[in-house]
C-alpha positions as CSV (number, residue, x, y, z in Angstrom):
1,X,-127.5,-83.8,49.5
2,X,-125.0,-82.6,52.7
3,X,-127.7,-80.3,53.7
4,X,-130.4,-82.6,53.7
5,X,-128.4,-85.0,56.1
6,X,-127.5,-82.6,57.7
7,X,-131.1,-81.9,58.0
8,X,-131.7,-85.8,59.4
9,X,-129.0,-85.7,61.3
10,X,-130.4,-82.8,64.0
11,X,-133.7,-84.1,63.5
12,X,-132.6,-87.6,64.5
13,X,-130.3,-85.7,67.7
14,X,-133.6,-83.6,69.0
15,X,-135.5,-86.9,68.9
16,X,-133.2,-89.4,70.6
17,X,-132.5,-86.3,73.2
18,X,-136.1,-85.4,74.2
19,X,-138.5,-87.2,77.0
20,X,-140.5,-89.1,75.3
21,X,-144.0,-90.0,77.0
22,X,-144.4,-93.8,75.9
23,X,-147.2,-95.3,77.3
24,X,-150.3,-94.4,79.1
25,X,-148.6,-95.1,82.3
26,X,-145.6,-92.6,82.1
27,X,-147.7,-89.9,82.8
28,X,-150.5,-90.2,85.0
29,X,-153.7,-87.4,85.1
30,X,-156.1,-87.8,88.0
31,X,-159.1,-85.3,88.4
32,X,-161.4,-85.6,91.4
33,X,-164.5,-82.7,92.2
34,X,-163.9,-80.9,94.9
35,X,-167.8,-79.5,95.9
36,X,-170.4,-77.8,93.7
37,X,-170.0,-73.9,93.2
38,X,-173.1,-71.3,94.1
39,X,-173.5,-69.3,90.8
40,X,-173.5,-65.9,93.0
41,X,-169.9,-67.1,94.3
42,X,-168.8,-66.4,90.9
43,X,-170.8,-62.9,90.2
44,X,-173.2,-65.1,87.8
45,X,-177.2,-65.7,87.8
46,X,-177.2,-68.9,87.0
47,X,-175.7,-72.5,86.1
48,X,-174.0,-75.6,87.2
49,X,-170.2,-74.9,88.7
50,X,-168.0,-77.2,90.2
51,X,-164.2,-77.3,91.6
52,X,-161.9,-79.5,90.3
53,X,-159.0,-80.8,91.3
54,X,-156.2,-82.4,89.0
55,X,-152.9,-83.3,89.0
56,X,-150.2,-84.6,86.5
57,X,-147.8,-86.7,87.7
58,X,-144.7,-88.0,86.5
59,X,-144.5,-91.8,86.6
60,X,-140.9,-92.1,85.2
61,X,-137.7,-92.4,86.5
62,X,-136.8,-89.0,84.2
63,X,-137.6,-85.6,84.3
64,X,-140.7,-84.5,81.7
65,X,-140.8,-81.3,80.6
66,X,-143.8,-80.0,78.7
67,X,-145.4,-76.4,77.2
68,X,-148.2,-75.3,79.2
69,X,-149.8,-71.8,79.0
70,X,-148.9,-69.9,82.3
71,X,-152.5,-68.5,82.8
72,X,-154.9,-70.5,80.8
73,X,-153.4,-74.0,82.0
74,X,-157.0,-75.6,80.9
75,X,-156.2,-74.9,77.4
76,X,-153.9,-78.8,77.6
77,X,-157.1,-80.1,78.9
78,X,-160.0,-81.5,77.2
79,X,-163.1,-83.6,78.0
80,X,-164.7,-86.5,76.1
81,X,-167.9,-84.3,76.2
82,X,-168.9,-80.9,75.0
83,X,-171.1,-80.9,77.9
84,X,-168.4,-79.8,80.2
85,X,-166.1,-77.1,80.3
86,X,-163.7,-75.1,82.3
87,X,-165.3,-71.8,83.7
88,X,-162.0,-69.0,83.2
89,X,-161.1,-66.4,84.8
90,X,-159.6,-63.2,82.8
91,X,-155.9,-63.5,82.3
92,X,-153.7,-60.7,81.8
93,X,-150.5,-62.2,81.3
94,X,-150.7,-65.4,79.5
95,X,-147.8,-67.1,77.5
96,X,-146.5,-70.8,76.9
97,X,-143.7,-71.9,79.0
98,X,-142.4,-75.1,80.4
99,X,-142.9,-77.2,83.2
100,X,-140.8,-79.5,84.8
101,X,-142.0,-82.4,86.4
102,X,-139.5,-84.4,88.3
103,X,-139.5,-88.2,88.7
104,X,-142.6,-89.6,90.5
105,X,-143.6,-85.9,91.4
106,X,-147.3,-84.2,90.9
107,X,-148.1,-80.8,90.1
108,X,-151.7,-80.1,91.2
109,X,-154.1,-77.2,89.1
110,X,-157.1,-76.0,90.9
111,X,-160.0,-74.9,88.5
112,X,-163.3,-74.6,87.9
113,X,-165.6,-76.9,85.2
114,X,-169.3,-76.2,84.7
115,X,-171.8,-77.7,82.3
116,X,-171.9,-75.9,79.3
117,X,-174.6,-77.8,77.9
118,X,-177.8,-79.2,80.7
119,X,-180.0,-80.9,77.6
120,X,-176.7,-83.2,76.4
121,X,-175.0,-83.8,80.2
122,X,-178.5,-85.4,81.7
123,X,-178.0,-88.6,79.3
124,X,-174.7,-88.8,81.0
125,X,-173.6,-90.0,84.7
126,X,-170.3,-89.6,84.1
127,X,-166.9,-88.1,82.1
128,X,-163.6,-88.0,81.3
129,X,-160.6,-85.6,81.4
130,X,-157.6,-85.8,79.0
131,X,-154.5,-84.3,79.1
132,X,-152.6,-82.6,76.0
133,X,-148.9,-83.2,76.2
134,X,-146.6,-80.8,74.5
135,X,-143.0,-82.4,74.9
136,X,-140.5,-79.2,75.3
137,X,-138.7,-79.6,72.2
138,X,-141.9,-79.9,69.9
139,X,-143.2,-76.3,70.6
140,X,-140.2,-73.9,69.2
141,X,-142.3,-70.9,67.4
142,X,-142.9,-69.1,70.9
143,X,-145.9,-67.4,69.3
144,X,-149.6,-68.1,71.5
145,X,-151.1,-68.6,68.4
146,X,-148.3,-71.7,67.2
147,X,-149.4,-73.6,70.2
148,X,-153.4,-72.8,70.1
149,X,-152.6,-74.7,66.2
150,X,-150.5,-77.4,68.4
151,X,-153.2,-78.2,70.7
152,X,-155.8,-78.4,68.0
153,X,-153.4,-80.5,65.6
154,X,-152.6,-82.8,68.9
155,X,-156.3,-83.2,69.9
156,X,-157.2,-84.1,65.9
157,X,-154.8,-86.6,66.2
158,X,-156.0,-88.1,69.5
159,X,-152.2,-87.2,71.2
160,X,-154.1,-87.2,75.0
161,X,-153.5,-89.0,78.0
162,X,-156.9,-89.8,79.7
163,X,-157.7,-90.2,83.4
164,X,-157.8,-93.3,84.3
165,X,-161.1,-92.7,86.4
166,X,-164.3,-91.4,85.0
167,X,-165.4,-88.4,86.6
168,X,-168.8,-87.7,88.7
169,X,-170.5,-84.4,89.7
170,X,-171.6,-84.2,93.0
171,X,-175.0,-85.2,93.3
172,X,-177.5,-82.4,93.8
């Protein structure tokens, strides 16, 4: 019985110590295309690239912290389409690790998204990008392949924070 309150007890202390992301407003993603990419600007024949600009920003008066992988930061991203995805780059050294976003400040990811899937995107005009939180203290295996089961488990249980604007390519 004393272990299993004792058991409560921390879990209760990690909890009520922890930033906690309560409403769609505490954190706030914004994605905007940049201009469309020439396949033979990325050593490829063919397809539809496009840079992407997004940034997180912190709409609290507290600092968030939150897992993010240092090389393959898409992998907290997700789209409300399998028509789009993010074009990667190889990564050598890639690992989970924390950032810190202080109050009312933006960190900003450059990337790359093309369209994975030309017969599904052309019934579309536009889409959305969501953003996988990983508060610091849920994330404690340290293992890459804990938080590739994190993200999956958040994004089957619909734990994103959507841009608020829809996004468009640039028109062709």
């Amino acid at each position: 019985m004393k272990k299993i309150f004792l058991l409560l007890s921390i879990c209760i202390f990690i909890n009520s110590c922890t930033s906690k992301i309560t409403n769609k407003h505490s954190l706030q993603i914004k994605a905007n295309i940049i201009n469309k990419i020439s396949p033979t600007e990325l050593n490829e024949k063919a397809g539809n690239y496009y840079s992407i600009k997004i940034s997180i920003t912190n709409n609290t008066d507290t600092i968030v912290n939150y897992w993010l992988m240092t090389c393959s930061w898409q992998d907290n991203l997700i789209f409300n389409t399998n028509s789009i995805c993010f074009y990667r780059l190889g990564c050598k050294h890639n690992f989970p690790t924390i950032k810190k976003l202080l109050p009312k400040e933006s960190l900003v990811y450059n990337g790359i998204i093309q369209i994975c899937d030309t017969s599904n995107y052309k019934n579309k005009k536009s889409f959305k990008l969501g953003f996988i939180f990983i508060n610091k203290n849920e994330y404690f295996d340290l293992t890459q392949d804990y938080f590739e089961v994190l993200l999956d488990r958040k994004k089957n249980n619909k734990h994103i924070i959507w841009c608020d604007n829809p996004i468009n390519l640039v028109k062709e």
